[in-house]
Structure formats: C-alpha cells, structure tokens
N, C-alpha and C positions, 0 to 999 in steps of 0.2 A: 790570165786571159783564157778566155773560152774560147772552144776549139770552133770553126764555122759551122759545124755541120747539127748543133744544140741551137734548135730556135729558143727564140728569143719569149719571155713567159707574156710581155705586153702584147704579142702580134695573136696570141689566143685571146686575150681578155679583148683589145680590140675588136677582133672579128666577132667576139659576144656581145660586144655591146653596141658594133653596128646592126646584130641580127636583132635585136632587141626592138632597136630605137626602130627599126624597120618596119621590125611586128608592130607595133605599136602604132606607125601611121598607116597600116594596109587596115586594122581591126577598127580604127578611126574611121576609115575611107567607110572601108564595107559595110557599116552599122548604119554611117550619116546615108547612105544610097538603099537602105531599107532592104538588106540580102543577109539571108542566113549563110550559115557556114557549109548548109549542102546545098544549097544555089553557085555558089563558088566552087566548093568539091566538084560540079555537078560540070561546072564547067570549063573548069582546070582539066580533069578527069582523075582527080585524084579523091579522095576521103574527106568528109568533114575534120575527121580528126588528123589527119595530112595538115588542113588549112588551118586548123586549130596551133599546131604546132606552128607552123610559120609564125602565128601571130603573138604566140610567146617568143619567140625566138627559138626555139627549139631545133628549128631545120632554118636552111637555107631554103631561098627564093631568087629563081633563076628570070632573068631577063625575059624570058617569053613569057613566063607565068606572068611577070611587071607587067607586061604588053597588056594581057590581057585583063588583068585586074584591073588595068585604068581604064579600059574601056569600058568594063561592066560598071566601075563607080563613077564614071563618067570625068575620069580627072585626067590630070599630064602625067606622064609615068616620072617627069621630075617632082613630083611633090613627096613621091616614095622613096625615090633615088636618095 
C-alpha cells in the first residue's frame, strides 16, 4: 500500500490531458473568430508565445483568461470549460 502523501501518477496525466483537450478548443475558437495569437496576447496581456503554450497544453489557463477569450471569440466560456 502506498503511503497518502505519493500522488497518484493518473491525477498528472489527467490534468495533461484536460490541458490539452482545452488547448485545443481555445486554438479552435481563436482561428474560427479570425485573431492571431498577438491579438489575444495583446489582450490577455500576456505573449503570443504565452497563448501559444496554452494552446498546446503547455500551461494552464485561468478562469478570467476563459472569461475573456470567450468574449473576444464570441463564444460561452462553457464550450471551453
């Protein structure tokens, strides 16, 4: 038996492959709404290459950045959710 305090090795691949799946509909979103990646850096106030990374999965993406991505692509922040 493993001891509590050893996470568990699916709660990392999980959390990569909802960053993934994530990226994947934000770089969906932001293409179909005709914005490059420093129209969104530009408005995040982060780097294209910041946005870049979200959109591989790379980094996380926080709730208010969601906020504001859906606005700019015109969607529900549940399509990203």
């Amino acid at each position: 038996m493993m001891p509590e305090s050893v996470p568990d090795s699916r709660e990392g691949k999980e959390s990569l492959l909802h960053r993934k799946i994530l990226g994947v509909k934000i770089r969906h979103a932001r293409v179909r709404s005709g914005l490059s990646l420093k129209e969104v850096g530009e408005a995040l106030g982060v780097s294209a290459g910041l946005v870049s990374d979200m959109e591989f999965g790379r980094r996380g993406v926080s709730l208010p950045q969601l906020e504001v991505m859906s606005f700019l692509f015109n969607i529900p922040v549940i399509y990203v959710w």
